[in-house]
C-alpha positions in Angstrom: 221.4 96.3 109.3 223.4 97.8 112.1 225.8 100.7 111.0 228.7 98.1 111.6 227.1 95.9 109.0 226.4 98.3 106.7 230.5 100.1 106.4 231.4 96.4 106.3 229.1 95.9 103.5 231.0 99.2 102.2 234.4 97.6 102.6 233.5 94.5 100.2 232.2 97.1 97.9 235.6 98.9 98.3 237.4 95.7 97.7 235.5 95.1 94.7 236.8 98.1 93.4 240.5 97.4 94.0 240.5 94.3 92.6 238.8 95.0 89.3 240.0 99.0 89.5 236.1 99.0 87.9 235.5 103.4 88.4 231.8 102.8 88.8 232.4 100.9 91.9 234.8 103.6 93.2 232.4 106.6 92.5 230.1 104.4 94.5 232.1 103.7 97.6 234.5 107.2 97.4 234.0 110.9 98.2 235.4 112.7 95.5 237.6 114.6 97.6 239.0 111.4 99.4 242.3 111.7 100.6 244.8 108.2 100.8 247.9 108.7 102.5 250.0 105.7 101.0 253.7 105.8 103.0 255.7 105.3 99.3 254.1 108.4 97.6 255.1 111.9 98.7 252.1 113.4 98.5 248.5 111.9 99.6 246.1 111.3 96.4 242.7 112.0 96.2 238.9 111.1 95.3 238.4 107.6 93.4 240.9 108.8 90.8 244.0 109.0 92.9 243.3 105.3 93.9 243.2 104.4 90.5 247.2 106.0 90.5 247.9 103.1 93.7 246.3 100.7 92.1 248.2 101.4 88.4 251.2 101.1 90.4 250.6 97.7 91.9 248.6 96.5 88.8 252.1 97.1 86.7 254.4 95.7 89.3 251.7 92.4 90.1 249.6 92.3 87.2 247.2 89.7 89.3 247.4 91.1 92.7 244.2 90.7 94.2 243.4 91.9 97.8 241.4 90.0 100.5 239.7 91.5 103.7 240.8 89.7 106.5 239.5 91.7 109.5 237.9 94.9 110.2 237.2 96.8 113.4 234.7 99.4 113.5 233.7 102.6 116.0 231.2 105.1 115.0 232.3 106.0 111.3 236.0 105.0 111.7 237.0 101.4 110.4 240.0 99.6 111.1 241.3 96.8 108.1 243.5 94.1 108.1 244.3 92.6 104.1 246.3 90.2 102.7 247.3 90.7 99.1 248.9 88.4 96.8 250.2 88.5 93.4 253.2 87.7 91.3 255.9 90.4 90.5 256.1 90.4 86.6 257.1 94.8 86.6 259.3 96.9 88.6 258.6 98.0 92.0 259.9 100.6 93.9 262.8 100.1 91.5 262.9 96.0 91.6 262.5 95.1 88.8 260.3 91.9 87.9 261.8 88.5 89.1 258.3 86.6 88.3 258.3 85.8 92.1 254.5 85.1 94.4 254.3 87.3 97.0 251.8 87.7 99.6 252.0 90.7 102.1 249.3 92.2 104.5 248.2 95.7 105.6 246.5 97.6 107.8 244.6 100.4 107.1 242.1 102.7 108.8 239.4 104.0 107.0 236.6 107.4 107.9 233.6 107.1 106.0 231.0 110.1 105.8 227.1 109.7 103.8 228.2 106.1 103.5 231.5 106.9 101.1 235.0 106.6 102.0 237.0 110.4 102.9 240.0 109.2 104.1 242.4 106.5 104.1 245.6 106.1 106.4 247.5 102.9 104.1 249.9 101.0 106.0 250.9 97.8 103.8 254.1 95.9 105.1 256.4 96.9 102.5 259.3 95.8 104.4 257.8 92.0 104.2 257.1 92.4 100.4 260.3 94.3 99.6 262.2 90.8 101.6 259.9 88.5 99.1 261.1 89.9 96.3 265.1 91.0 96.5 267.3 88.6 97.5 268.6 88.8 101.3 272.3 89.9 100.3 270.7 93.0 98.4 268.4 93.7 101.4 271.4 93.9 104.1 270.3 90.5 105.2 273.0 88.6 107.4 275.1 87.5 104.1 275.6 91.2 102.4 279.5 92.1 102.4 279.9 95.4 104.8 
């Protein structure tokens, strides 16, 4: 396998992991002192644990959110990933609360492996397009909302 193949075959791993949240799998494909920068937390988390955190989060809010890797672009130990997730919103999120709607959003995130283990992830979901599927457009500011 060419080293393109192989962190592709580390990014189904990886996706394994966030859609079962299954810690063997992310001891296997993350470096304990990982760091994900997710644009909603203040802080970056770290190692296979601090995934766990994102992945509580948008277990609670879509209980059957599942991810899908659409795309990826790779140079030298640097890959570049395009998902879709989907899901239904049956919890609060980012202070929605649930409205039992399906939602399917996309992100893009750029990954650094090192030894074969993910060290660093830049998250970049579209929250804006999720946050529109879920509150209605006059709550949003969309063209109906009262000045």
């Amino acid at each position: 396998m060419t080293e393109s193949e192989v962190l592709r075959a580390h990014m189904d791993r990886f996706v394994e992991f966030i859609n079962s949240a299954d810690e063997k799998i992310g001891s296997e494909v993350i470096s304990p002192s990982a760091t994900f920068h997710v644009p909603f937390l203040p802080e970056p988390v770290k190692g296979h644990g601090g995934y766990l955190q994102i992945i509580g989060m948008m277990r609670h809010a879509f209980p059957d959110v599942q991810w899908s890797l659409e795309e990826t672009i790779i140079e030298g130990n640097t890959v570049a990933a395009r998902f879709i997730l989907r899901g239904t919103h049956h919890g609060d999120f980012l202070g929605v609360p649930a409205t039992g709607k399906p939602i399917q959003a996309q992100a893009m995130n750029i990954y650094r492996f090192t030894d074969g283990l993910i060290t660093e992830e830049h998250g970049l979901p579209d929250i804006f397009g999720l946050m529109m599927q879920i509150r209605p457009i006059e709550e949003a500011g969309g063209p109906n909302a009262s000045a």
